[in-house]
C-alpha positions as CSV (number, residue, x, y, z in Angstrom):
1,X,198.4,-70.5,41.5
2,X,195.5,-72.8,42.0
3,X,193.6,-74.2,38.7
4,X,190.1,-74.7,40.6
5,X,188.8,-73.1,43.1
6,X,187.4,-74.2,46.6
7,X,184.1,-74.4,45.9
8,X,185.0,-76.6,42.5
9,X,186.1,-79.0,44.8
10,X,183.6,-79.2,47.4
11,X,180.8,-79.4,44.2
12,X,183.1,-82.4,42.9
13,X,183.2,-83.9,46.1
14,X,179.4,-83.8,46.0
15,X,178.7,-85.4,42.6
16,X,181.2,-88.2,43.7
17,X,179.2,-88.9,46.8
18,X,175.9,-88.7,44.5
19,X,177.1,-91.0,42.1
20,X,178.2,-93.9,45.0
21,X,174.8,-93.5,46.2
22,X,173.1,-94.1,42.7
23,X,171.7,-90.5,43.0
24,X,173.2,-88.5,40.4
25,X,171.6,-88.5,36.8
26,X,172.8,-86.9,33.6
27,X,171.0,-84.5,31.3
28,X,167.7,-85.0,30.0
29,X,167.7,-88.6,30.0
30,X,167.8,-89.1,33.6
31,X,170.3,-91.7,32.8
32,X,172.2,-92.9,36.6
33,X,176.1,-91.8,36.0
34,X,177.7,-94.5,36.4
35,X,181.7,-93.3,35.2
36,X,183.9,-91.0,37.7
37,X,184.8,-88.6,34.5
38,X,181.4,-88.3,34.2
39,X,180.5,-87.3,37.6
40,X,183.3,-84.9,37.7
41,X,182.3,-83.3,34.9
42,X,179.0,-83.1,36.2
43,X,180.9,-81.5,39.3
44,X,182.7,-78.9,38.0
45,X,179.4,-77.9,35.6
46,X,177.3,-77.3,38.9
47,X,180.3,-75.4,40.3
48,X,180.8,-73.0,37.2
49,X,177.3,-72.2,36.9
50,X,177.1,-71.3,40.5
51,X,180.2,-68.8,39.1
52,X,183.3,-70.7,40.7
53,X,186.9,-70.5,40.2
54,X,186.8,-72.9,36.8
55,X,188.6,-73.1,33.3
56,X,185.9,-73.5,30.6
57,X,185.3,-75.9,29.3
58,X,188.1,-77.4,26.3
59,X,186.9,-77.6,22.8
60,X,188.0,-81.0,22.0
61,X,186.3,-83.3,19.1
């Protein structure tokens, strides 16, 4: 069974293409991402808020 869902993917595919282009920011510092973690994690953040197939988020420290 599939971890992510369809949607995941297309929102990570997004971010990706955001980041290449300089367009994606982080948070409130409007920082340009500039990692891919980061943008995938930005990715799958749009994707669970708009209430796709996503594992929370871990609780690593």
């Amino acid at each position: 069974m599939a971890k992510y869902g369809k949607k995941a993917g297309t929102e990570v595919k997004h971010a990706m293409e955001e980041m290449k282009h300089g367009e994606l920011h982080s948070g409130k510092s409007k920082e340009p991402v500039k990692s891919k973690k980061q943008a995938i994690a930005i990715g799958l953040s749009k994707a669970r808020k708009q209430g796709a197939k996503v594992p929370s988020k871990s609780s690593k420290s």
